[in-house]
N, C-alpha and C positions, 0 to 999 in steps of 0.2 A: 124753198122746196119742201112739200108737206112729209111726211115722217110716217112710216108704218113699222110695227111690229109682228115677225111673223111664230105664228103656234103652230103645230101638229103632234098629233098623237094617234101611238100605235096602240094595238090590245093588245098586240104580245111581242118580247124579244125577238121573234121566230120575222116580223115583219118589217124589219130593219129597212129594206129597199124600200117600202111605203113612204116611210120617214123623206126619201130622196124624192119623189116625185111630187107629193107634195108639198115640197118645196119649191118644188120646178116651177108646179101650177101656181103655187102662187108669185113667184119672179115673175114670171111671164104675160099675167092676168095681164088684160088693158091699161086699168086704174093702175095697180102697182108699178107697170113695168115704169113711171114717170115718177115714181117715189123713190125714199130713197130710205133703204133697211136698216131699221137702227138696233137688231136682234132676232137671233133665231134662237126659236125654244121648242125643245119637244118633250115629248112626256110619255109614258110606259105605262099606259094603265087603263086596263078594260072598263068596258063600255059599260058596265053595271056600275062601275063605282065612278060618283060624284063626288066624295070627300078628298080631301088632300091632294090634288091636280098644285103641286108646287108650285109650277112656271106660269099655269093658268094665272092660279093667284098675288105670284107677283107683277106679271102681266095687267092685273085689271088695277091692284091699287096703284102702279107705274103710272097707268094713263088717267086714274081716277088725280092722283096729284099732281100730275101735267098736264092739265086739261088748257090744248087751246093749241 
């Protein structure tokens, strides 16, 4: 069974419910709904800033050295 991990990210505290729905969408998608979740991550951090996305960045080198 192939293997997904899921991200989201709010801009601010104040959006906590976003955090849930976009989770929703993504369980639910086509593709995923037949995968199977090996982690949810989300992250707190406006849309101006690119540096330090924590989960992002463990997220990419996770799948950078399990690639396959």
């Amino acid at each position: 069974m192939k293997t997904y991990i899921q991200y989201a990210r709010r801009s601010t505290a104040k959006q906590e419910t976003s955090i849930f729905y976009q989770h929703a969408f993504i369980e639910s998608h086509p593709i995923t709904s037949r995968m199977k979740c090996i982690g949810k991550y989300d992250d707190v951090i406006s849309g101006t800033k690119v540096i330090g996305r924590d989960y992002l960045d463990y997220i990419y080198k996770f799948c950078k050295k399990n690639i396959g």
